[in-house]
GUNU-127545 format. One record per residue (C-alpha): y, z negated, x negated; residue number from 1. Coordinates in nm, 4 decimals. Each point is the difference from the previous one (the first is absolute). Example, Ala and Ser with C-alpha at 12.3 -4.5 7.8 and 13.67 -1.06 7.14 Angstrom:
REC, -0.4500, -0.7800, -1.2300, 1
REC, 0.3440, 0.0660, -0.1370, 2
***
This chain:
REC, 9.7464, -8.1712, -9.4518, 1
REC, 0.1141, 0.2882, 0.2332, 2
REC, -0.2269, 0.1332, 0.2908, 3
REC, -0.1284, 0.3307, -0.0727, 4
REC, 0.1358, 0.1252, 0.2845, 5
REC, 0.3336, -0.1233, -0.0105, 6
REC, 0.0279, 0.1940, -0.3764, 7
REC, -0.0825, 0.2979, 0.1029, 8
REC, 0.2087, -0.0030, 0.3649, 9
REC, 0.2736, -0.1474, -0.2492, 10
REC, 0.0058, 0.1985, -0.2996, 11
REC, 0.3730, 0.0161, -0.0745, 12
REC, 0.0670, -0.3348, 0.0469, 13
REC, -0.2756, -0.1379, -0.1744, 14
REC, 0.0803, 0.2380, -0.3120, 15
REC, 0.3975, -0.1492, 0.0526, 16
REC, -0.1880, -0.3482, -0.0358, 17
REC, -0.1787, 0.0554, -0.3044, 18
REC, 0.2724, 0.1978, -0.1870, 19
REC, 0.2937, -0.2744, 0.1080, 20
REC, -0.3011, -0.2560, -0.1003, 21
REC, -0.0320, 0.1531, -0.3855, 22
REC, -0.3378, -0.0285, 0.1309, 23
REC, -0.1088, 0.3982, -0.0519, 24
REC, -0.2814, 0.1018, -0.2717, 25
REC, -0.2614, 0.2151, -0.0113, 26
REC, -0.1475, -0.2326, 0.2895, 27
REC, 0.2083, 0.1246, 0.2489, 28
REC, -0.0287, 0.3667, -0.0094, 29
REC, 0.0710, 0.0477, 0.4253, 30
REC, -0.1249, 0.3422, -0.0307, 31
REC, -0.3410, -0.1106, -0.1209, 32
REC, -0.0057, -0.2363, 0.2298, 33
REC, 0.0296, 0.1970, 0.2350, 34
REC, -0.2619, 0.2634, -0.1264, 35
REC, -0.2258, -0.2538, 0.0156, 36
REC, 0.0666, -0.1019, 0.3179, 37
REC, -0.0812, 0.3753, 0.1252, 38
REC, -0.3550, -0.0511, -0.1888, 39
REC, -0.0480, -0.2835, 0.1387, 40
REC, 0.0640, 0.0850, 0.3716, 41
REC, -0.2015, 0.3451, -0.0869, 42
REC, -0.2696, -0.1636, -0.1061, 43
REC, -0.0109, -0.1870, 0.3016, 44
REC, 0.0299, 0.2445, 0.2382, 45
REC, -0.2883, 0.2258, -0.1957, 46
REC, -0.2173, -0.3026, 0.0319, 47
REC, 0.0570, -0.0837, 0.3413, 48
REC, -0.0723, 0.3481, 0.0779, 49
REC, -0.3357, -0.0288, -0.1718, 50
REC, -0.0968, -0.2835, 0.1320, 51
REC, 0.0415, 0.1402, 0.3558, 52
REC, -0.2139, 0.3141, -0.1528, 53
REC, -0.2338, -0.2043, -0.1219, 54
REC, -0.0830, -0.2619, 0.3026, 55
REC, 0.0018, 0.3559, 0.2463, 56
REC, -0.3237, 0.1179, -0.2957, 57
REC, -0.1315, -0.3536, 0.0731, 58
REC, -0.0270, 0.0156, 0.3721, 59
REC, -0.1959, 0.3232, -0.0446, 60
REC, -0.2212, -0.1693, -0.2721, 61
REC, -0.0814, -0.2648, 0.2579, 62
REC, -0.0986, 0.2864, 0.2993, 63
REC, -0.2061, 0.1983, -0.2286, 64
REC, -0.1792, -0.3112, -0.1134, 65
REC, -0.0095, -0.0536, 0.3622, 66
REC, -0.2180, 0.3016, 0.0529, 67
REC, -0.1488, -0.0305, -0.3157, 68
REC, -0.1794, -0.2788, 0.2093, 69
REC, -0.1184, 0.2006, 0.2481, 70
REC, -0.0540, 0.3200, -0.1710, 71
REC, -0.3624, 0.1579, -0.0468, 72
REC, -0.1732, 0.0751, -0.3374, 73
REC, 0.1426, 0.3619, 0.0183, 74
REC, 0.3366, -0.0889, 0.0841, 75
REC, 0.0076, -0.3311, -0.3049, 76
REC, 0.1162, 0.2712, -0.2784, 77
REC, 0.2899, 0.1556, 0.1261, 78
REC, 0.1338, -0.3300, 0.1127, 79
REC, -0.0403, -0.1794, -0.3347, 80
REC, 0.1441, 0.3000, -0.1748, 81
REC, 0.3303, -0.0420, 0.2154, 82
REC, 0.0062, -0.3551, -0.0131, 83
REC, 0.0029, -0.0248, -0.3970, 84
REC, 0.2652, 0.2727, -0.0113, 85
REC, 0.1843, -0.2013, 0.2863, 86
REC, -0.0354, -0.3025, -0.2680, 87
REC, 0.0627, 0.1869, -0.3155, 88
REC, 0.3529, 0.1105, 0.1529, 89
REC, 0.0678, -0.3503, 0.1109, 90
REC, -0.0541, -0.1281, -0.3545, 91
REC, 0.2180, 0.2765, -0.1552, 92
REC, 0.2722, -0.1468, 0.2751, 93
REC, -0.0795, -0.3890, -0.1347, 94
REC, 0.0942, 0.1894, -0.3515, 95
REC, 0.2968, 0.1484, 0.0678, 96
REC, 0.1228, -0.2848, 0.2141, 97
REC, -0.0921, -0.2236, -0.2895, 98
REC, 0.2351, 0.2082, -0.2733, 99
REC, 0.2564, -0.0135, 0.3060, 100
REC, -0.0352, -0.3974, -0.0141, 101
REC, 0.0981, -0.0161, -0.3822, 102
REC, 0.2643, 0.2495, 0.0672, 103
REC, 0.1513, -0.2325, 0.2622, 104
REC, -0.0633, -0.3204, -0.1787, 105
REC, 0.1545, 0.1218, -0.3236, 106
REC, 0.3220, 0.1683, 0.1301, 107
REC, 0.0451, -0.3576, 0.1909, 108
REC, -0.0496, -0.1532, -0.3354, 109
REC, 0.2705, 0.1490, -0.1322, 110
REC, 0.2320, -0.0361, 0.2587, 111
REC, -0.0674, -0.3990, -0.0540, 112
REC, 0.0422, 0.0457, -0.3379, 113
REC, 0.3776, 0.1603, 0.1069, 114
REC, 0.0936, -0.2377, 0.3029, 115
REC, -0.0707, -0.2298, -0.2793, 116
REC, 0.3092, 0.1252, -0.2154, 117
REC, 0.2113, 0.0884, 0.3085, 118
REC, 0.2634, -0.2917, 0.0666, 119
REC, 0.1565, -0.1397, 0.3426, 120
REC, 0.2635, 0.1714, 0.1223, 121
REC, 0.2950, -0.1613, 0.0135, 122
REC, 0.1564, -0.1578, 0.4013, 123
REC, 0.2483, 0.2041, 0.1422, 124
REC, 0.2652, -0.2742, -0.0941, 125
REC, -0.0627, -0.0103, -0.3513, 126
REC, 0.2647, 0.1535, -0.1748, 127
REC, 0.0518, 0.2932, -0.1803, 128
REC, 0.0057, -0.0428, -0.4288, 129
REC, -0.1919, 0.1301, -0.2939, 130
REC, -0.0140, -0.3791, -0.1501, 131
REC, 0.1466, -0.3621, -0.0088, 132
REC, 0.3564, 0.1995, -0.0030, 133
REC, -0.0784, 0.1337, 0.3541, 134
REC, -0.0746, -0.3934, 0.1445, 135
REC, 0.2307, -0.1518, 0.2813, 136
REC, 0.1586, -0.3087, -0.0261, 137
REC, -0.0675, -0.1857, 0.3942, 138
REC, 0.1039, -0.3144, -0.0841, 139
REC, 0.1512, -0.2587, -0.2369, 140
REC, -0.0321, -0.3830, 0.0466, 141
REC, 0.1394, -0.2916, -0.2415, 142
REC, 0.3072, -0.0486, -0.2616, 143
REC, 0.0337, 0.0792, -0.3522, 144
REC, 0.0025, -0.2923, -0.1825, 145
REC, 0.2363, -0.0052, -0.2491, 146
REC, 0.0693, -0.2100, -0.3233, 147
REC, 0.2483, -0.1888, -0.2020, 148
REC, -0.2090, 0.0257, -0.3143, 149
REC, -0.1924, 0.2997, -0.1212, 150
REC, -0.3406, 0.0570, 0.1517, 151
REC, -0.3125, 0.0151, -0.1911, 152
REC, -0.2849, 0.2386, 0.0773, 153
REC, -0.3461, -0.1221, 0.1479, 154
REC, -0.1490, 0.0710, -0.3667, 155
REC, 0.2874, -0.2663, -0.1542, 156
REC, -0.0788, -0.2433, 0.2917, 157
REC, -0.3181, 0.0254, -0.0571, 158
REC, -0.0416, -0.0803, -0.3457, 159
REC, 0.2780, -0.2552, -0.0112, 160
REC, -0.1400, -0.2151, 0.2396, 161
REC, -0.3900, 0.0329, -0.1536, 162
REC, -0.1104, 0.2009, 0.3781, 163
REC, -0.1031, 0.3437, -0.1074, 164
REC, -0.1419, 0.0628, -0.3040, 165
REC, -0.0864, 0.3895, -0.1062, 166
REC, -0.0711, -0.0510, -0.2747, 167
REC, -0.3237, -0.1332, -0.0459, 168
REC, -0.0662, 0.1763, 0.3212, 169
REC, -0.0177, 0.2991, -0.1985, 170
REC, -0.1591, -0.1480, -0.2858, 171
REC, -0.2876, -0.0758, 0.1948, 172
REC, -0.0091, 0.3127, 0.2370, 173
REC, 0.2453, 0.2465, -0.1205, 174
REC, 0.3218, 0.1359, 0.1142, 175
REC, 0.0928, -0.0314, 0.3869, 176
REC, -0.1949, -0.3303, 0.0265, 177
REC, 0.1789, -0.3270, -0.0049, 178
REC, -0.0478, -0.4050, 0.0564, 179
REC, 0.2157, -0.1964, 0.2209, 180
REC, -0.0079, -0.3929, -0.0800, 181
REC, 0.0952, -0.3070, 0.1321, 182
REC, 0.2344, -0.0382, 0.2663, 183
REC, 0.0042, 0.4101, -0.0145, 184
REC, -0.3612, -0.0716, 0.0891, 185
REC, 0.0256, -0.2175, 0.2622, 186
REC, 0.2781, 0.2296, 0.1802, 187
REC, -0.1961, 0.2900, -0.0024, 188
REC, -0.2765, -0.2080, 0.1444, 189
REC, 0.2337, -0.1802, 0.2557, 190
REC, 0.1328, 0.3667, 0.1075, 191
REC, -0.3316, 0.0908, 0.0932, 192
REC, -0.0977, -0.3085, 0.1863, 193
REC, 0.3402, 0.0380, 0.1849, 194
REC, -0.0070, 0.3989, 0.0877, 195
REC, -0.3275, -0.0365, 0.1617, 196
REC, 0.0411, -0.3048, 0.1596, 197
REC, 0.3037, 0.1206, 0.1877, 198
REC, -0.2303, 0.3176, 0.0906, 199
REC, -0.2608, -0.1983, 0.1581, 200
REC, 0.2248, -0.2500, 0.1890, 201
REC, 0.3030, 0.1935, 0.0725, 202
REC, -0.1088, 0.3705, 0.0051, 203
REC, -0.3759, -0.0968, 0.1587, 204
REC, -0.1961, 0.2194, -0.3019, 205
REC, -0.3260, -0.0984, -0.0786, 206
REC, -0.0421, -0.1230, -0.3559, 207
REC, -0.2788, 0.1318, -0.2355, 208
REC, -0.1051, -0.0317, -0.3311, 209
REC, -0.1095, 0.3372, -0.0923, 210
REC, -0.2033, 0.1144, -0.3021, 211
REC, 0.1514, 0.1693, -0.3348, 212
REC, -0.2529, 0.2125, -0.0562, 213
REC, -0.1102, 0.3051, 0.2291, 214
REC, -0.1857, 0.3388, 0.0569, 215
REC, 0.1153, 0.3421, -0.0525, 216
REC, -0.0778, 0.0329, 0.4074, 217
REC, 0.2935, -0.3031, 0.0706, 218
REC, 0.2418, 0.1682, -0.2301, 219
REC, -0.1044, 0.3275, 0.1618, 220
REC, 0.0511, -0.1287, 0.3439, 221
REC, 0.3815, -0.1350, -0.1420, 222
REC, 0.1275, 0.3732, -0.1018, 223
REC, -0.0611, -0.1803, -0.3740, 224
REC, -0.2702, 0.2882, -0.1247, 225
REC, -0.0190, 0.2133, -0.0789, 226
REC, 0.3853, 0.0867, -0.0622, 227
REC, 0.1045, -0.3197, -0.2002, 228
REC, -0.3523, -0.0307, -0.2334, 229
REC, 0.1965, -0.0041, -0.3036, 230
REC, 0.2053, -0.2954, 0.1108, 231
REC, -0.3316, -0.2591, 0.0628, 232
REC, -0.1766, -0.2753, -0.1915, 233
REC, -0.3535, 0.0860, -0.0044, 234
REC, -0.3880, -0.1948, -0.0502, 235
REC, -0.1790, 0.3694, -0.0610, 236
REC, -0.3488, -0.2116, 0.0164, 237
REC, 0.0839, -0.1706, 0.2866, 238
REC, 0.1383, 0.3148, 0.1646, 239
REC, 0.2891, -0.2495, 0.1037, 240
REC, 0.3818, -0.0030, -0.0674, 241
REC, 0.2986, -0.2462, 0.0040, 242
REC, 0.2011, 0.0046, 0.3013, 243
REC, 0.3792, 0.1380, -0.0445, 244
REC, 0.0456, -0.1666, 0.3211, 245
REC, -0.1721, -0.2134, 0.2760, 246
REC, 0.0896, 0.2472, 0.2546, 247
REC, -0.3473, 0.1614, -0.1349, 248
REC, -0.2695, -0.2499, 0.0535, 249
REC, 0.1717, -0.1358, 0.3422, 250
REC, 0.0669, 0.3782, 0.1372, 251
REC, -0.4108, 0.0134, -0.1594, 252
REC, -0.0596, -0.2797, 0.2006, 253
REC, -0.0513, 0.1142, 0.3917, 254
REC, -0.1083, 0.3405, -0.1335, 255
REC, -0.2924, 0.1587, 0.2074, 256
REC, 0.0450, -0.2296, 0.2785, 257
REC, 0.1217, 0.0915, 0.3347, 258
REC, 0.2546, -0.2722, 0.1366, 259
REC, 0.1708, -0.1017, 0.3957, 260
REC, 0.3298, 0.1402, 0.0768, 261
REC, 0.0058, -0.3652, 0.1421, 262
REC, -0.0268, -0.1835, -0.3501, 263
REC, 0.3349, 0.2483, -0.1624, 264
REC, 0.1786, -0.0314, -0.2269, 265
REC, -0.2155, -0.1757, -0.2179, 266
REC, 0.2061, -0.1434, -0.2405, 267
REC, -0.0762, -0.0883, -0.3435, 268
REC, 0.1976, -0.1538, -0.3298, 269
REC, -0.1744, -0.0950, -0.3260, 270
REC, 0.0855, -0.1074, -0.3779, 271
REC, -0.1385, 0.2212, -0.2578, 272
REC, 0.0886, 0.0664, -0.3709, 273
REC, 0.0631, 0.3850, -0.0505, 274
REC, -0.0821, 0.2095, -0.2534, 275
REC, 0.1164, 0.3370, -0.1124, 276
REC, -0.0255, 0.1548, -0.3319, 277
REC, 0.3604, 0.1682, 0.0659, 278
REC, -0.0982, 0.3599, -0.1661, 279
REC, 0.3034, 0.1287, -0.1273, 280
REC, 0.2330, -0.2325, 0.0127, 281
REC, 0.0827, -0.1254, -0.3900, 282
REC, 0.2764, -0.0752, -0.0533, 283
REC, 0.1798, -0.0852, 0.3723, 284
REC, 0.0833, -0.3693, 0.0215, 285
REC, -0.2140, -0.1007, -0.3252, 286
REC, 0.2582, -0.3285, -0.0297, 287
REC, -0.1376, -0.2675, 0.2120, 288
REC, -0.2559, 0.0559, 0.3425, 289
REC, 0.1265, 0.2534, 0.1927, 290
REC, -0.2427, 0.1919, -0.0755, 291
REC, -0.3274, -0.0902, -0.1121, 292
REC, -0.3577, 0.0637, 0.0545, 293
REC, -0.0961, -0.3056, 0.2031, 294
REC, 0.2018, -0.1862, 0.2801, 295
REC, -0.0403, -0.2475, 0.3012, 296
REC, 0.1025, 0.1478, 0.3732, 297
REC, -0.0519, -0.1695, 0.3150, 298
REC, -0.1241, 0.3177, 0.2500, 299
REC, 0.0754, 0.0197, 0.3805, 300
REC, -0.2579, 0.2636, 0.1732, 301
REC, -0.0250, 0.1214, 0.4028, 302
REC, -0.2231, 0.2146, 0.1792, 303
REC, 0.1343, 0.1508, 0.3494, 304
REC, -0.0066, 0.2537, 0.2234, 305
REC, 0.1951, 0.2707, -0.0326, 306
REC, 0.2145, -0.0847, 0.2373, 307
REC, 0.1749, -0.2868, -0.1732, 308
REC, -0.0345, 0.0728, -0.3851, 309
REC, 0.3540, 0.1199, -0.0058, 310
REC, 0.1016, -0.3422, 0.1818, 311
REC, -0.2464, -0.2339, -0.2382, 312
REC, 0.1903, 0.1957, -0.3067, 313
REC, 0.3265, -0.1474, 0.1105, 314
REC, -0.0893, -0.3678, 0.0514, 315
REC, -0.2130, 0.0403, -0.2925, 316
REC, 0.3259, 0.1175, -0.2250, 317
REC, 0.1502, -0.3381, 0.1601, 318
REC, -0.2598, -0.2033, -0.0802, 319
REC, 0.0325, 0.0680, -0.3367, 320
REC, 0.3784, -0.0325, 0.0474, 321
REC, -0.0414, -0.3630, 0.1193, 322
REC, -0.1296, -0.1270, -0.3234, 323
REC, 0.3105, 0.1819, -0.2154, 324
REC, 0.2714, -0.1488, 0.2187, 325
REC, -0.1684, -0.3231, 0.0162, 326
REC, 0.0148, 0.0045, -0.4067, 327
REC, 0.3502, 0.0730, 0.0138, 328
REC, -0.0679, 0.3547, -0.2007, 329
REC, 0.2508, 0.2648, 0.0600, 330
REC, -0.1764, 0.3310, 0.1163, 331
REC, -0.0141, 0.3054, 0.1504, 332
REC, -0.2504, 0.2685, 0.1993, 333
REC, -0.0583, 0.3320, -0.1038, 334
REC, -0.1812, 0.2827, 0.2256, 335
REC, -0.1741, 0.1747, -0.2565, 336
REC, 0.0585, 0.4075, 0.0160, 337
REC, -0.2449, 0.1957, 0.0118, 338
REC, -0.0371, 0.0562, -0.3766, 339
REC, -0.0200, -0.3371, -0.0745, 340
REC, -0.2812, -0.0888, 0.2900, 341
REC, -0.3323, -0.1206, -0.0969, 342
REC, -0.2745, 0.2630, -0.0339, 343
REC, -0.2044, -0.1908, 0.3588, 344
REC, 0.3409, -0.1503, 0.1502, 345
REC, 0.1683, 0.1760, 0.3147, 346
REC, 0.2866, -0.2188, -0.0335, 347
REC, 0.1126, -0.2698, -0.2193, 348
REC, 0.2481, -0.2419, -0.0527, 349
REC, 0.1140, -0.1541, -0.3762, 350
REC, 0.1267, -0.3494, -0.0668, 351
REC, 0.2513, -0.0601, -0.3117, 352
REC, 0.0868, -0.2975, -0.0438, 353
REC, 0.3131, -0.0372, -0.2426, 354
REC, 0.0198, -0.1277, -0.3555, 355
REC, 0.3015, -0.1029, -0.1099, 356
REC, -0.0173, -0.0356, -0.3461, 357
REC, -0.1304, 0.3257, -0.0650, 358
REC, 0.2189, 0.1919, 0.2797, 359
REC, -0.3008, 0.2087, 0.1486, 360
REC, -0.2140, -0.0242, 0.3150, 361
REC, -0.3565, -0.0677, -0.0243, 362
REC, -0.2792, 0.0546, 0.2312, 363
REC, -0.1589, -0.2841, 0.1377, 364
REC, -0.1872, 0.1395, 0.3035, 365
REC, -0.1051, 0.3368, 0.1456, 366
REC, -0.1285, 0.0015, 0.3758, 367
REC, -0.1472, 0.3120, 0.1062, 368
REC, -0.2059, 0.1635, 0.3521, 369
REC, -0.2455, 0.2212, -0.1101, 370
REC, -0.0977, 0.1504, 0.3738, 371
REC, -0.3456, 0.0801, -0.0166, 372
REC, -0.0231, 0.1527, -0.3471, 373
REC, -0.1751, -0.3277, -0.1196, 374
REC, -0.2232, -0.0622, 0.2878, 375
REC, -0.1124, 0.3341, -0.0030, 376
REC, -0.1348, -0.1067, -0.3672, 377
REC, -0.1592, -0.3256, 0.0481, 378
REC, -0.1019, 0.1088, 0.3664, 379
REC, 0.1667, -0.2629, 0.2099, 380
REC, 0.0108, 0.0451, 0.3501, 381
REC, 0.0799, -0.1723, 0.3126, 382
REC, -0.0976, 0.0044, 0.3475, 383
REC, 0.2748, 0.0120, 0.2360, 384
REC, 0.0104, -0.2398, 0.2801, 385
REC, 0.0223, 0.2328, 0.2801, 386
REC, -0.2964, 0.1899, -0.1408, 387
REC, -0.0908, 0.3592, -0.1353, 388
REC, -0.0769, 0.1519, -0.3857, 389
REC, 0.0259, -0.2680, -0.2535, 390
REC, 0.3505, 0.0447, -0.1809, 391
REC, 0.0685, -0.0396, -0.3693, 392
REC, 0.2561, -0.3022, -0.0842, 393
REC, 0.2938, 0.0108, -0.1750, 394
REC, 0.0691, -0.2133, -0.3276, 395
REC, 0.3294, -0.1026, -0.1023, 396
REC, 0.0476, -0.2393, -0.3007, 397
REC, 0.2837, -0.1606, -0.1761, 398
REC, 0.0536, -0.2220, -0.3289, 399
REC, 0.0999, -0.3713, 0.1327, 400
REC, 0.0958, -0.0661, -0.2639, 401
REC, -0.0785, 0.1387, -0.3980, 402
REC, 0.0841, -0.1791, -0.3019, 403
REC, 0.1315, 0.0045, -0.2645, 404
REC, 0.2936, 0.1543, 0.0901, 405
REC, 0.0804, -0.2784, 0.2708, 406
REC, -0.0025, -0.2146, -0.2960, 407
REC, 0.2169, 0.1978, -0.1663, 408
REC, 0.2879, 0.0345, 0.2575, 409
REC, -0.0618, -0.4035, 0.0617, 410
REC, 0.0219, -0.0395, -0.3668, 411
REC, 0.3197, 0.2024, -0.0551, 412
REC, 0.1362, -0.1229, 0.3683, 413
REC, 0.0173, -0.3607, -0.0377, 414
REC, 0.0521, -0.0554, -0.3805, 415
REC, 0.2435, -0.2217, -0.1336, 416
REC, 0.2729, -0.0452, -0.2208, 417
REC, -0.2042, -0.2652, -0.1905, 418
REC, -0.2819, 0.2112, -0.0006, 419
REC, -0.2568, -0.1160, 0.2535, 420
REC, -0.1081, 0.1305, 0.3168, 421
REC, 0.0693, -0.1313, 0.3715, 422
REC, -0.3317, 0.0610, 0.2065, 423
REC, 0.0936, 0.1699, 0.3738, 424
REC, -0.0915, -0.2978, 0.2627, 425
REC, -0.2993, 0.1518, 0.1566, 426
REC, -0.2127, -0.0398, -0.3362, 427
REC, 0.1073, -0.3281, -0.0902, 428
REC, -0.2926, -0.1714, 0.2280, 429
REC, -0.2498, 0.2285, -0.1624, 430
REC, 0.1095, -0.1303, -0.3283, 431
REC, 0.0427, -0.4005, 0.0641, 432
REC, 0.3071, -0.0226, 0.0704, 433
REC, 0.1261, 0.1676, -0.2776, 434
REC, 0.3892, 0.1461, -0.0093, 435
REC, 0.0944, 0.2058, -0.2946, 436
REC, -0.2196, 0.1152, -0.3100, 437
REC, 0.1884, -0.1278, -0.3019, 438
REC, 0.0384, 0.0301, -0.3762, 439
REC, -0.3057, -0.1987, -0.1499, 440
REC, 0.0938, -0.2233, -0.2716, 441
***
């Protein structure tokens, strides 16, 4: 989240942020914030100006006990009189300071609540756009395959050669939910084995195997809740939820610790199936899995210093890039617009890979630097090597890659006249030797 400070010495551009964001509800009323800031800083200085009252009344409590001490029989009343009035004022100052307490403590409450609702603000290089209209093409990579027969769409591939079935995926979870089988199976699988080992060995990520499950304080700590509630899986009795992503439990997993400027970036990639109940959207890409409620994604993840983030988003983008042009997928990099940023993100960069068949560009990977919006959240800090106030990190993570939509561009890529399915060369270890996915008979 934002630094209360920063808001309020900020105002304008954190109101551009949330407006350009979509992100403005009765959350992020500035002027209340505000308001309560005053409270809060009134409170404060009333308090502080009562304590300094009060510890002057118990100085002279402590002399007149002093002489109390030493005083005679005669003198004994007229000291005890003034030293319970002495105390009886100090005790209506521990009252007041008391009320001034809860006054401070709520007004700061509410602000949390607030920050809570108030998104990053966009870098100064993202550009201008009120949504996916407004994004800027960077770069393009890869040819267009073409075809001397008519093309058939992932959902035709699919079914024809017995490697996607919907179907019963919906008969035995509903709509959005699917089965992939055989050697659909085994290439998702073999994907997954291949994306990360290429992270580990090539890229120098370290690998883990993350859990599914987490707390409302992970997703918190993500910029997942409280804005996107309505989009999670939930266990109400286990106060848990399904991860829409890994980035959550591996962001989650250095939280509250305070790491050596010496040991960044920490990088991180793991496998995790995702899961998002995708409010709102019946009826967009019902045919096939483009979208549906579950789906495998290989995550990449860094924490760094400030300094660098901007540089670890760029070899982050190409990281991801590797694995496309070592498929042989045609695609392209978008700077999202402001409009079209994610709520936490500062500054991201899409991946669409192209699908052939059905002439459209599909996202495949989104890598995004969140500055210290996330950090702030899950309270993870650094200590810099040359020494001084512990710093928070900065986060940055990027999809390396997801599925299913790889498998559809591969799919609709490297079909065949006769039907079958030539596997790019980089999977083909990962799935024995295996060159093309054909027509069972």
């Amino acid at each position: 989240m934002l630094d209360t400070k920063f808001i309020l010495g900020n105002l304008d551009l954190v109101r551009k942020a949330t407006e350009d964001k979509h992100a403005a509800n009765e959350h992020t009323d500035f002027k209340r914030f505000a308001e309560l800031d005053e409270q809060r800083r009134k409170a404060q200085a009333e308090n502080d100006k009562l304590a300094a009252e009060k510890n002057k009344i118990s100085k002279q409590i402590g002399a007149l006990m002093g002489k109390l001490k030493k005083a005679s029989d005669a003198e004994r009343p007229k000291l005890e009189a003034e030293v319970h009035a002495q105390q009886a004022e100090s005790k209506g100052f521990d009252d007041k300071m008391q009320a001034l307490a809860l006054t401070f403590a709520e007004c700061e409450r509410l602000q949390d609540e607030m920050r809570a609702w108030i998104p990053n603000v966009p870098h100064e290089s993202v550009p201008e756009g009120a949504d996916s209209s407004g994004n800027k093409p960077v770069r393009e990579w890869g040819e267009t395959r073409t075809f001397e027969f008519k093309p058939k769409y992932h959902f035709e591939l699919g079914a024809d050669l017995k490697i996607l079935d919907s179907e019963r995926g919906a008969k035995v979870a509903g709509s959005g939910w699917y089965f992939l089988r055989g050697d659909g199976a085994r290439l998702e699988r073999a994907l997954i084995n291949w994306f990360l080992d290429v992270h580990r060995t090539r890229h120098g990520y370290t690998e883990l195997f993350p859990p599914f499950f987490v707390t409302e304080k992970s997703l918190y700590g993500s910029g997942q809740l409280p804005k996107f509630l309505d989009q999670m899986y939930a266990a109400p009795e286990d106060r848990l939820f399904a991860i829409p992503t890994a980035e959550v439990p591996v962001t989650a997993y250095h939280r509250d610790e305070m790491l050596e400027e010496k040991d960044l970036p920490k990088k991180f990639c793991a496998y995790s199936a995702c899961f998002r109940r995708e409010a709102g959207a019946a009826g967009q890409d019902t045919r096939g899995i483009l979208r549906v409620h579950q789906f495998n994604k290989v995550e990449m993840l860094k924490l760094t210093t400030p300094e660098s983030s901007f540089d670890e988003l760029e070899k982050m983008t190409a990281d991801a890039e590797f694995l496309l042009q070592q498929l042989g997928l045609k695609y392209r990099v978008l700077a999202l617009c402001r409009g079209d940023l994610g709520f936490a993100s500062a500054k991201t960069y899409d991946l669409e890979v192209w699908a052939p068949a059905a002439q459209r560009w599909l996202e495949v990977s989104s890598c995004s630097c969140f500055t210290d919006y996330q950090a702030r959240r899950s309270n993870l800090r650094y200590k810099p090597a040359a020494g001084g106030k512990p710093q928070f990190l900065h986060t940055l993570n990027g999809s390396g890659l997801a599925l299913p939509r790889i498998q559809v561009a591969l799919w609709e890529t490297y079909q065949q006249a006769d039907g079958s399915v030539v596997l790019p060369e980089p999977v083909r270890p990962y799935m024995g030797g295996q060159e093309r996915i054909s027509v069972n008979p």
